[in-house]
C-alpha positions in Angstrom: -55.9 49.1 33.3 -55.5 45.8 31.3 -54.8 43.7 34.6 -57.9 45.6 36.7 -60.1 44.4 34.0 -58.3 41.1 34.1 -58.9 40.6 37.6 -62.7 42.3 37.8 -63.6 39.1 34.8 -61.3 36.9 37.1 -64.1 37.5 40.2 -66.6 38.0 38.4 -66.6 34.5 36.7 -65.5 32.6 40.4 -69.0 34.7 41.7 -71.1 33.3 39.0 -69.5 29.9 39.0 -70.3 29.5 42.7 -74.2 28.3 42.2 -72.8 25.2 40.3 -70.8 24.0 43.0 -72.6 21.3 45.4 -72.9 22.0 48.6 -74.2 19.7 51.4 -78.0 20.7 51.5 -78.4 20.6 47.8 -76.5 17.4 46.4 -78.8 14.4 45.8 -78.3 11.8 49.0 -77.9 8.2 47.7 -79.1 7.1 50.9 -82.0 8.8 51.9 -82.7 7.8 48.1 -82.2 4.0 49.2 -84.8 5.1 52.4 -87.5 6.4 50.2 -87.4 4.1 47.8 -87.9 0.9 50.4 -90.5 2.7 52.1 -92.4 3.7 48.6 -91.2 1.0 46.2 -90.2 -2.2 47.4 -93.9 -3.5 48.0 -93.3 -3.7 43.9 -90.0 -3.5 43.3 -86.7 -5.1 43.9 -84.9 -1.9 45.2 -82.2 -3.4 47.4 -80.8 -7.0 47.8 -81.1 -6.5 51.6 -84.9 -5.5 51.6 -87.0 -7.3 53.7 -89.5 -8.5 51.6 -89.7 -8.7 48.0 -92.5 -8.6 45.2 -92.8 -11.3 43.1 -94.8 -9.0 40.4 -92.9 -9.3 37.3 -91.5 -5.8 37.4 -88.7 -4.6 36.4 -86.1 -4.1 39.4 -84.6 -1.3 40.1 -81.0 -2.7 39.2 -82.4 -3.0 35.8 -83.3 0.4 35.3 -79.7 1.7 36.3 -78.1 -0.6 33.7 -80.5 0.8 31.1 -78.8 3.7 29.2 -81.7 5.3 28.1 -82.9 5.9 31.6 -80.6 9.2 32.8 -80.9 10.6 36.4 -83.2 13.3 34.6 -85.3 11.0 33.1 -86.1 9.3 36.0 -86.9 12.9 38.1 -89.2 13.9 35.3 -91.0 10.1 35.7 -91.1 10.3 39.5 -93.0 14.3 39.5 -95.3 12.6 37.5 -95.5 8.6 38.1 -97.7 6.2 36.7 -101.2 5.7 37.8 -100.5 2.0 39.5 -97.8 3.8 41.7 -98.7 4.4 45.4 -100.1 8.7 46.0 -96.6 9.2 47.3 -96.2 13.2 47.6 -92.2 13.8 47.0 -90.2 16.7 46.9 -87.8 17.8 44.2 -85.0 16.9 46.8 -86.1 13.5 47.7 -87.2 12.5 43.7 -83.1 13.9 43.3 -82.3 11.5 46.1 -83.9 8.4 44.6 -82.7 9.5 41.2 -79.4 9.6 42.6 -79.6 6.2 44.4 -81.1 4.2 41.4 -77.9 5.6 39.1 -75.9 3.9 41.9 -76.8 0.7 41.6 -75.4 0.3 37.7 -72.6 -2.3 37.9 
């Protein structure tokens, strides 16, 4: 009886546990994060050192803000659902604020 019980908690942790693990369509995508942010932040921001074109507003870049410790992935997904006025009306979705997240976390040295 001991080792049915044993081996009912055994499954029964492994079928809670399996939410947490990442799978394909849910992780964050550092690239499409690299995508969004040259399409919606590079007319301000220094986002990538291969961008076409780039600001010479004196904003902080976006290798800045990944060397700040202060500035967590979840910090910057609870800025982007709600950004600054002076930011373009860009309409994200929780996936793609994950994906720039993700890709300005990257960039830390």
């Amino acid at each position: 009886m001991k080792i049915f019980r044993t081996h009912v908690l055994m499954v029964a942790l492994s079928l809670a546990a399996l939410p947490l693990l990442s799978t394909p369509g849910t992780a964050a995508d550092r690239e499409n994060g690299k995508v969004l942010t040259l399409k919606w932040c590079s007319a301000c921001h220094l986002v990538s050192k291969d961008q076409p074109v780039v600001n010479d507003a004196p904003l902080a870049s976006f290798y800045e803000l990944a060397k700040e410790d202060a500035i967590s992935e979840a910090t910057l997904k609870t800025f982007l659902a709600d950004p600054h006025p002076q930011m373009p009306g860009m309409s994200l979705s929780n996936m793609e604020i994950a994906d720039i997240a993700r890709y300005i976390k990257t960039l830390e040295p």
